[in-house]
C-alpha positions in Angstrom: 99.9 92.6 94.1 101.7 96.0 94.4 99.7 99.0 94.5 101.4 102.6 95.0 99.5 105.9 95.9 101.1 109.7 95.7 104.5 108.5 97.4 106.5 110.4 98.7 109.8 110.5 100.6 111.3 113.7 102.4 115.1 113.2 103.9 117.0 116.6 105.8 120.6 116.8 104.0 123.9 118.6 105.5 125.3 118.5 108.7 123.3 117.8 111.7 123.0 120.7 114.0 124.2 120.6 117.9 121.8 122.7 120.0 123.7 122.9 123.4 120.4 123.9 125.7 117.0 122.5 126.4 115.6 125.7 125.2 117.3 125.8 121.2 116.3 121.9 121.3 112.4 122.6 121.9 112.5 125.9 120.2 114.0 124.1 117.2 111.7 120.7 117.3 108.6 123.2 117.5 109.4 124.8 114.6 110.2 122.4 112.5 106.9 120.7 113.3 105.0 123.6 112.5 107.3 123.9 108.9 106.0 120.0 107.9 102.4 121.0 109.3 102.5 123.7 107.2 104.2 122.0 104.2 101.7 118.8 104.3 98.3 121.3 104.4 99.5 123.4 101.5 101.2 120.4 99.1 104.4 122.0 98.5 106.0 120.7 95.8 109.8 121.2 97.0 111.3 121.6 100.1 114.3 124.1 101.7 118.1 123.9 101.1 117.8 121.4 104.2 115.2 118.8 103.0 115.0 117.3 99.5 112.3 114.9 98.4 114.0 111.2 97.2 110.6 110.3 96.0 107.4 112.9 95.4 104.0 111.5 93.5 104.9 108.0 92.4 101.9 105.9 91.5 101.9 102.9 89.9 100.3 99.1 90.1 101.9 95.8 89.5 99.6 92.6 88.5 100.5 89.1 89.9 103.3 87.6 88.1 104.5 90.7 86.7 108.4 91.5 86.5 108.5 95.1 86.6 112.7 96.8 86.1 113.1 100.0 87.7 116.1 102.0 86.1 117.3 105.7 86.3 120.3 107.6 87.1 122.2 107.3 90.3 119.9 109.4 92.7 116.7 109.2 91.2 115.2 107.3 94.1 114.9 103.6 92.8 117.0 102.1 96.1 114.4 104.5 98.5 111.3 103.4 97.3 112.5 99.4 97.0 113.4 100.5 100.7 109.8 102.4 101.2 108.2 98.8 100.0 110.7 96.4 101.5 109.3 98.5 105.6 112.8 99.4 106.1 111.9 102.9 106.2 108.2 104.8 106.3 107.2 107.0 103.3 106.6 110.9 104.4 103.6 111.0 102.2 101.1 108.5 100.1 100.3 104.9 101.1 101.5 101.5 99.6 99.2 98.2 99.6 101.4 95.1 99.3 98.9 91.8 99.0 101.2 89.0 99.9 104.8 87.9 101.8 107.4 90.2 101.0 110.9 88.7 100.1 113.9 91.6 99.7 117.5 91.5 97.9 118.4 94.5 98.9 121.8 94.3 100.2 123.4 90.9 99.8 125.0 89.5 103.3 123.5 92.1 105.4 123.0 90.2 108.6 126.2 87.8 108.1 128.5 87.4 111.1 132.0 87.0 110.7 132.9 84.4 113.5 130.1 82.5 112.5 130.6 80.2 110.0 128.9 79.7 106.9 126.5 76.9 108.3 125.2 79.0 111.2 125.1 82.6 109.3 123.0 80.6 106.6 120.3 80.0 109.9 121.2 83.1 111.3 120.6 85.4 108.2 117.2 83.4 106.9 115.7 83.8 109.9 116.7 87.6 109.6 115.1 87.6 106.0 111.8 86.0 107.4 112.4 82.3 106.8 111.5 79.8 109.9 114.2 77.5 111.1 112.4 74.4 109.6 112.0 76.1 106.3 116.2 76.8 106.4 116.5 73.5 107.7 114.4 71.8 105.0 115.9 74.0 102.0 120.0 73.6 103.7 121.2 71.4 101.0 119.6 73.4 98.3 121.0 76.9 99.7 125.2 74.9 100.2 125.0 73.3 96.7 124.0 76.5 95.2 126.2 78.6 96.6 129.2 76.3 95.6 130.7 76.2 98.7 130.4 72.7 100.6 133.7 72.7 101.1 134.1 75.4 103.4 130.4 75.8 104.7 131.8 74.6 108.7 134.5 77.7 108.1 134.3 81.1 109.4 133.3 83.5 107.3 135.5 86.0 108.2 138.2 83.3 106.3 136.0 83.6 103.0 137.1 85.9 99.7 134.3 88.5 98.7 133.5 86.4 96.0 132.3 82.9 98.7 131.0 85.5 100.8 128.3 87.1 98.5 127.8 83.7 96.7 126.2 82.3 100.1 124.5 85.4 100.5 122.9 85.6 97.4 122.6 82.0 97.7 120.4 82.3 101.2 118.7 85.0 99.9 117.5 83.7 96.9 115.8 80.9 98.3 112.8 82.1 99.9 109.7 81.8 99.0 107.6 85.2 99.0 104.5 86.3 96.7 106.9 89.7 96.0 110.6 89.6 95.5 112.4 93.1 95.4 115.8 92.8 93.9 118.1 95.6 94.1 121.5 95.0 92.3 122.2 91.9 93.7 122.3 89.9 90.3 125.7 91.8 89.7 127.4 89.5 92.4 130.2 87.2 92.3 131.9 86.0 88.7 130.3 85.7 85.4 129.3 81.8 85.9 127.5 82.8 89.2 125.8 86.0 87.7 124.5 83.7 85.1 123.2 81.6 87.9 121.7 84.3 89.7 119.7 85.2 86.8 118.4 82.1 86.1 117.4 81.3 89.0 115.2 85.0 89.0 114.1 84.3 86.1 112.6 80.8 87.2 110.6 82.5 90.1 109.5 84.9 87.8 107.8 82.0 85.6 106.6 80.6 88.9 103.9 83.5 89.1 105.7 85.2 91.7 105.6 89.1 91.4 109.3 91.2 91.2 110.5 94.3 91.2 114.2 94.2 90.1 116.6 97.4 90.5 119.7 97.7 87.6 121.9 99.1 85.7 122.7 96.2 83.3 120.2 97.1 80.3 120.5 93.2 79.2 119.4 92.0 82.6 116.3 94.5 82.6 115.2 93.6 79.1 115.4 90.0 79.2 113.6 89.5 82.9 111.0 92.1 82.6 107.4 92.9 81.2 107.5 96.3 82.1 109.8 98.8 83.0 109.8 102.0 85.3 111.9 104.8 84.5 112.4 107.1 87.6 114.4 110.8 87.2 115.0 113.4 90.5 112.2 110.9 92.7 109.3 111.2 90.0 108.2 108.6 87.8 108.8 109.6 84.1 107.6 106.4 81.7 106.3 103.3 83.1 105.1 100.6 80.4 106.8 98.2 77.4 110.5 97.8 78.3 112.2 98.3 75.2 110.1 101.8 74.7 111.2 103.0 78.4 115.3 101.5 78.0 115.0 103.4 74.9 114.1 106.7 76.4 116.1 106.3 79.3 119.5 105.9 77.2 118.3 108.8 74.6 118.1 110.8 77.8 120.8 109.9 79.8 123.5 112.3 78.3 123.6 110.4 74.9 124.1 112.7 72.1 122.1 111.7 69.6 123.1 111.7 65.5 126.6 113.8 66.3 128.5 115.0 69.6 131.6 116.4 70.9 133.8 114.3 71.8 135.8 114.4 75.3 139.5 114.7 75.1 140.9 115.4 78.8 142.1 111.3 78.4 144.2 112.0 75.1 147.6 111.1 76.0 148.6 110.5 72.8 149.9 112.7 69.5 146.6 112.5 67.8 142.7 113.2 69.4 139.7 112.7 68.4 137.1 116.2 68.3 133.8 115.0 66.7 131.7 112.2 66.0 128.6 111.9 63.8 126.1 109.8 61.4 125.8 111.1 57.8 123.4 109.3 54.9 124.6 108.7 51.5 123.9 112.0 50.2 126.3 113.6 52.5 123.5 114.9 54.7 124.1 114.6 59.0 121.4 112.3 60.1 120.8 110.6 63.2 117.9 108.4 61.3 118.7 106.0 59.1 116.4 104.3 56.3 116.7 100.0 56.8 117.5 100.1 53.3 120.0 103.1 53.0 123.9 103.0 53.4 125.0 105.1 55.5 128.6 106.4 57.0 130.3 106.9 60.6 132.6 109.9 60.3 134.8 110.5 62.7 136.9 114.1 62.8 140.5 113.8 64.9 143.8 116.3 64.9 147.1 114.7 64.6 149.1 117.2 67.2 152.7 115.9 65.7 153.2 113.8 62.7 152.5 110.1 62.7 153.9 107.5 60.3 151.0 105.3 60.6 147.5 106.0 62.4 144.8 103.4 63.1 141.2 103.6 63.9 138.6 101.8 64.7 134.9 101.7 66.4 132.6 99.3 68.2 128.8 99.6 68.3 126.1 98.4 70.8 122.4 98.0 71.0 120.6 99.1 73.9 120.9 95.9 75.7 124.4 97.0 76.0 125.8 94.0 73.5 128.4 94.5 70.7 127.0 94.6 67.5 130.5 94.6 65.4 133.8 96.7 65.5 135.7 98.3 62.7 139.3 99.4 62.2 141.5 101.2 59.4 144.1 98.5 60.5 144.0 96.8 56.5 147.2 95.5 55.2 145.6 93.5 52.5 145.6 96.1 49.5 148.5 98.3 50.4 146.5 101.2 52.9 147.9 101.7 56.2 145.2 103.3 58.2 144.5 106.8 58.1 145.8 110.1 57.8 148.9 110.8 59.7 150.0 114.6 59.1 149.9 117.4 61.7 146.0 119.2 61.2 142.9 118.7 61.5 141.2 115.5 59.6 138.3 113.1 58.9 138.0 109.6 58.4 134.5 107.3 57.8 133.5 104.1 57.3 130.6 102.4 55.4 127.9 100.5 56.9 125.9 99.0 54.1 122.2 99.1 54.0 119.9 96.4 54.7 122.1 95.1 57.3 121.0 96.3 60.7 117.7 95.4 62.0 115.6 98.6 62.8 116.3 99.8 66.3 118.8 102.0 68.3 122.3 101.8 68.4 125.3 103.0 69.8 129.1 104.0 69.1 130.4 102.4 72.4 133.7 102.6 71.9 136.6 104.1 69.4 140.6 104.3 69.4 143.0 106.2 67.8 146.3 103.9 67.7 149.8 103.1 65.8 150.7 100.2 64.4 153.1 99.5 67.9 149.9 99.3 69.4 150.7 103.0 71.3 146.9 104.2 72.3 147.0 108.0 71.5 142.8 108.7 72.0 140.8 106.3 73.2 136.8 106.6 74.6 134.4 104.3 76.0 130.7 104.5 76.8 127.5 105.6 74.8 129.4 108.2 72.7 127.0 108.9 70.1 123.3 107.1 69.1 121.7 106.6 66.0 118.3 104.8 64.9 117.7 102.3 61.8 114.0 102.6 60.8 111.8 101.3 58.9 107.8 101.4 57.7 107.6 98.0 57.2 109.9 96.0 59.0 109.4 96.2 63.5 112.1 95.9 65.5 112.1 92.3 66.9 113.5 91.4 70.4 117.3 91.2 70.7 118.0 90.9 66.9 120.7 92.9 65.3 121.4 91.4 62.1 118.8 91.2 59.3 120.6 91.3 55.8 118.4 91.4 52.4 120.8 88.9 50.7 119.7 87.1 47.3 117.8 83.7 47.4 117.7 81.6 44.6 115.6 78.6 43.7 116.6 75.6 41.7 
């Protein structure tokens, strides 16, 4: 349905320059002619201080019925080439064969008018997104119950919250009927019900044989919609095939220490910080891979800056689909031990994890605090801190599931 040849996309960055005569304007058209002339003949890879390429050699194919995710950092061209393939703009170089109606989510409401109200932006902006009036007409009912706002649909917009707003856009949006659907960050719209909603509703036109391309940074929305999954870095394509491989790389790649790291401590407020962060195996040894069956520890090394009665700590860890796994804490009142150590210096503190407990896959420290019993935050870090990987020969890591304990059976 999709098919993608040696794409690329040149834009001119910094300030436009004002020529004030007839003559600097031709002088400076002609030559930068001659400059892409020369550029295109000789297949230059980069371009001057002026130009930067958003997208240069992307090639890839996409079968019918195929949901393909595209992630990647911020700038490493996903929203250009969903553009590139939506005809909102023309590539500089390379071709693009799309075999079927093209249906876009590129930016949700874009089109809406705020005098109007919702019953005649819902003609106004289907007919904008390619829909004929008797198709809006016919599907009407459909688009008001699903955006949840009957109430108000004979209202102006312009009276609507963000969140009634988007829901009517997405809601208008998401009921056409094209052979490719190009979704760009619209399934992050509205509250957690509706987002739900959204991605069912996807999800269903994904099982209808329809072909899409979906744009995100939710992990957990790429991996549970998609077959494949592109990974894109500085306008190239880097990986392109089995999700789970590809949301692996990206995350192992995307400024994730992996095994140990140096932790950040510009947000310490408090009287103790954490400094270090790291995976060690029974034997004492730093590891960042971990045998199913092994025990292993997460030590964590912090300085206490001015004496604390009582110090608390704890941890959270995620798999790649961005989901907790369990948390932690030192907070244990049951046996006598109150946290961890409070004196002035530099200390350590770890915690268990048994083995056979984790199915094999990567995970992540996503979160850990450094708190007194008042509930005063002295350190405390979010994001993917620090990864590690449970492995095994004989067991394969299977879909979204985290747990998989070797507990005793019996039979009687």
């Amino acid at each position: 349905m999709i098919r993608v040849e040696s794409l690329g996309k040149l834009y001119r960055i910094g300030p436009r320059k004002i020529h004030t005569t007839l003559r600097d304007t031709i002088a400076i058209n002609f030559d930068n002619f001659t400059q892409r002339r020369y550029k295109k003949s000789h297949n230059l890879e980069g371009a001057d201080a002026e130009h930067i390429w958003a997208l240069k050699d992307v090639s890839f194919e996409v079968k019918k019925g195929e949901v393909v995710g595209i992630i990647g950092r911020n700038g490493a061209g996903k929203s250009t080439l969903l553009k590139i393939l939506s005809r909102i703009t023309p590539p500089t170089e390379g071709y693009v064969h799309l075999y079927g109606r093209v249906g876009s989510l590129l930016e949700v409401g874009t089109g809406f008018q705020s005098e109007l109200t919702g019953r005649e932006n819902i003609y106004l902006n289907g007919i904008f997104l390619g829909m004929k009036k008797s198709e809006i007409g016919r599907k009407f009912d459909e688009i008001v119950a699903f955006s949840e706002i009957e109430r108000f649909i004979d209202t102006p917009i312009k009276h609507y919250s963000s969140g009634m707003y988007v829901r009517l856009a997405f809601a208008v949006a998401a009921h056409l009927e094209p052979e490719i659907l190009i979704v760009d960050e619209v399934l992050a719209v509205g509250d957690t019900a509706f987002q739900k909603k959204c991605l069912e509703r996807v999800e269903a036109m994904a099982k209808e044989g329809r072909t899409v391309l979906l744009v995100s940074h939710n992990m957990a929305s790429i991996l549970q919609l998609s077959s494949n999954v592109m990974l894109l870095d500085r306008g190239r394509v880097v990986k392109f095939g089995e999700k789970r491989s590809v949301v692996s790389a990206y995350l192992s790649n995307n400024n994730v220490v992996t095994g140990e790291a140096e932790l950040d401590d510009s947000n310490a407020r408090g009287k103790a910080k954490f400094t270090k962060i790291y995976v060690r195996d029974e034997a004492g040894e730093a590891s960042k891979d971990i045998a199913y069956e092994n025990p292993f520890y997460i030590v964590v090394e912090y300085e206490v800056r001015a004496k604390v009665d009582r110090l608390f700590v704890g941890l959270m860890v995620s798999n790649i689909e961005n989901v907790a796994v369990f948390h932690t804490d030192a907070y244990d009142m049951t046996d006598g031990r109150y946290g961890i150590q409070g004196e002035i210096g530099h200390h350590r503190a770890s915690v268990r994890i048994p083995g056979a407990l984790l199915s094999p896959g990567k995970y992540y420290v996503s979160e850990i605090g450094l708190w007194s019993p008042d509930f005063i935050h002295h350190h405390l870090l979010t994001g993917s801190l620090m990864s590690f990987e449970i492995t095994s020969s004989h067991i394969k890591p299977s879909g979204s599931l985290v747990l998989r304990p070797k507990w005793e059976w019996f039979s009687e």
